[in-house]
C-alpha positions in Angstrom: 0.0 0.0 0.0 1.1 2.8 -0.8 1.7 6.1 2.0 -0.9 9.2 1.9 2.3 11.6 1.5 2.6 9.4 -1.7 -1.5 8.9 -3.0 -1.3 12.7 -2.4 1.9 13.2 -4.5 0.7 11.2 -7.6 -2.7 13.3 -7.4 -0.7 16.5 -7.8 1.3 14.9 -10.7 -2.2 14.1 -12.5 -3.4 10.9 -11.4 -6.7 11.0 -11.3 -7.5 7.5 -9.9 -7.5 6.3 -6.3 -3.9 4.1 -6.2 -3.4 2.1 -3.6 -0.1 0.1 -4.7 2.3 0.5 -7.4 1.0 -2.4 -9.5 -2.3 0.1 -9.5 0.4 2.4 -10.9 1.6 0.4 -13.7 -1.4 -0.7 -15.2 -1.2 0.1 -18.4 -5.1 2.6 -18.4 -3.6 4.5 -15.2 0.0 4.6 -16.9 -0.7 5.4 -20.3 -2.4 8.5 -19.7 0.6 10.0 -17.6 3.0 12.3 -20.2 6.8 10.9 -20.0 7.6 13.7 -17.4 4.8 12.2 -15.2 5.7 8.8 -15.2 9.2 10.1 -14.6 8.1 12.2 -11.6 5.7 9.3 -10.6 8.6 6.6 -10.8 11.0 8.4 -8.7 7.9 8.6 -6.2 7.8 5.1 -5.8 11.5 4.8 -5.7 11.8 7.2 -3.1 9.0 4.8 -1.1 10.6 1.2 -1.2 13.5 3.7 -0.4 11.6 3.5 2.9 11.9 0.1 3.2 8.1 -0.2 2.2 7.2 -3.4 0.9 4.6 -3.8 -2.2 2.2 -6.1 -2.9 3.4 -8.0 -6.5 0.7 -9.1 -8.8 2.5 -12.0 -10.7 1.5 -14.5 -13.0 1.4 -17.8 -11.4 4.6 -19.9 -11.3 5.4 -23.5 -10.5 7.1 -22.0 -7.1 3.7 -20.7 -6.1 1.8 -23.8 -6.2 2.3 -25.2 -2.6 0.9 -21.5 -1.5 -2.0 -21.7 -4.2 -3.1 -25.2 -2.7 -2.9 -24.7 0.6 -5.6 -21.7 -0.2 -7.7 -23.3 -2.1 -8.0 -26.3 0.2 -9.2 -23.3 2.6 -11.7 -22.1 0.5 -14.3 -20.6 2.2 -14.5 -18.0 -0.2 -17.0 -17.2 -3.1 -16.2 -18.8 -6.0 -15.0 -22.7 -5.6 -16.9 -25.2 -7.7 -17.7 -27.5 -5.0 -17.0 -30.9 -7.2 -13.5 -29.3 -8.0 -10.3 -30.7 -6.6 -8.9 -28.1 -4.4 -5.2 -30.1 -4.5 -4.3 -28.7 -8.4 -4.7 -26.0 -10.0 -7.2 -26.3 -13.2 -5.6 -26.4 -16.4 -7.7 -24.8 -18.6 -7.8 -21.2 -16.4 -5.1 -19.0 -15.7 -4.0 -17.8 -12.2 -2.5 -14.8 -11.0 -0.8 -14.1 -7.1 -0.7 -11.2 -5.1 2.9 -11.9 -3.6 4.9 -9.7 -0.9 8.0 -10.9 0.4 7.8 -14.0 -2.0 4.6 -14.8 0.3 1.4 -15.6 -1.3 -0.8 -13.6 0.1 -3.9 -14.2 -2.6 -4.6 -15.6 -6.0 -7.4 -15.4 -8.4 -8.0 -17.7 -10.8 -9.8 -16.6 -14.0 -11.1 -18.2 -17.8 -11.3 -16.0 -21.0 -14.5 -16.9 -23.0 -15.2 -14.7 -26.6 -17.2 -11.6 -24.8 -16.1 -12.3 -20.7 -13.6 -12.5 -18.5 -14.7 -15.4 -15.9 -13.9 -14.8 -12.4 -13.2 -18.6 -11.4 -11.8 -18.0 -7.8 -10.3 -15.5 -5.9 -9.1 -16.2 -2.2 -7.1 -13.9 -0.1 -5.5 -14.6 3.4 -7.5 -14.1 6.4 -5.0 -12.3 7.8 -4.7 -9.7 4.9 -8.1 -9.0 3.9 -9.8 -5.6 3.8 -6.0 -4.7 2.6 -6.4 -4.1 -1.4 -5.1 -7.4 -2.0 -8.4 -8.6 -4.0 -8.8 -5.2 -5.0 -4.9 -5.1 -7.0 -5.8 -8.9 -8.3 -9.3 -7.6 -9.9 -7.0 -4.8 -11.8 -4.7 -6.8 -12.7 -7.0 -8.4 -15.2 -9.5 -5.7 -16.1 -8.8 -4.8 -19.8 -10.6 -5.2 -22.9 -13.5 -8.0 -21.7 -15.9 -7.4 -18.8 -15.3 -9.3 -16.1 -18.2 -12.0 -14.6 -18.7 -13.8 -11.4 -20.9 -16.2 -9.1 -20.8 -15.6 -5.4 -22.5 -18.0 -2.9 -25.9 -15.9 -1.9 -24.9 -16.3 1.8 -21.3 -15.2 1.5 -22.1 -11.4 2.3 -19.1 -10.3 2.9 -17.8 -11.6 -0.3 -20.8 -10.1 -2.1 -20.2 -6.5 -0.6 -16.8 -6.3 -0.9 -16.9 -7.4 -5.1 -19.5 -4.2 -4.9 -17.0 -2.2 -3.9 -15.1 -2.7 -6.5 -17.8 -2.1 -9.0 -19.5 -5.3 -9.2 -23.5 -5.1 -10.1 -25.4 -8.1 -8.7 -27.4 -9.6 -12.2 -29.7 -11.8 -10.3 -30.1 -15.7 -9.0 -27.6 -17.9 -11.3 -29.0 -20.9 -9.4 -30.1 -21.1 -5.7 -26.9 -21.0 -4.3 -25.3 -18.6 -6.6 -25.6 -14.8 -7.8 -24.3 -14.0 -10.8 -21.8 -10.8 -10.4 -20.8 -8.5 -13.8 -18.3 -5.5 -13.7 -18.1 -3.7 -17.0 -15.4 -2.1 -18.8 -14.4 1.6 -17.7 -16.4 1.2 -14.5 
């Protein structure tokens, strides 16, 4: 996450979005629209921050080294999105996963299927102990781009349901009768 001083900082600089980490940053919608002296200025923000010692939250694609992390997760899952006849001990072949990584510790993945007009949220789980901390939040970004993105959430996982909200999420309706079915559209 990144300091106030900072969030402050990059508003001055032009950055008219809410940036919570780096990765935010770096995205290619927020980035783009900076001129080369901005991302300049905005890069020697962030240096001057891990400078601090202050450790950001990595958004990586998913790599063999991850997959003890990954499993143990997903053989948590109390979250939103696990297919309850799926084996929680591999990670599915046909979607692809991302991790939200600090200190080469896992601290979230999401896993995620491109069909022609959507982006299918398959799973996303974050550690207990670093929820409500933009971890779910930077994963979500991560893969927002040129498909909208789509979801089911268990209809009694509030918490899950309020926070996807929050990050722009409209509830379509029953997908079955455990299961709403979540959209987020592009730009939103």
């Amino acid at each position: 996450m990144l300091e106030e001083s900072i969030k402050r900082q990059l508003r001055e600089l032009g950055v008219a979005e809410e940036i919570d980490s780096a990765n935010e940053l770096l995205q290619e919608k927020v980035w783009n629209r900076l001129t080369v002296e901005q991302q300049i200025q905005a890069y020697f923000l962030i240096e001057k921050s891990q400078q601090k010692d202050e450790v950001y939250l990595q958004i990586k694609p998913y790599q063999r080294r991850h997959e003890q992390e990954v499993i143990r997760l997903r053989q948590h899952l109390v979250s939103v999105l696990a297919d309850p006849l799926s084996d929680l001990s591999t990670i599915p072949s046909d979607s692809t996963c991302i991790v939200a990584e600090q200190k080469k510790l896992v601290l979230g993945y999401l896993l995620y299927e491109d069909e022609p007009d959507l982006r299918q949220i398959k799973e996303v789980v974050v550690e207990p102990n670093h929820r409500r901390k933009g971890v779910m939040a930077s994963l979500i970004s991560y893969i927002e781009g040129d498909l909208p993105l789509g979801l089911l959430v268990q209809k009694d996982n509030f918490s899950a349901q309020e926070a996807f909200l929050k990050q722009g999420f409209v509830n379509e309706g029953s997908f079955s009768s455990d299961y709403y079915l979540m959209s987020k559209t592009l730009g939103f």
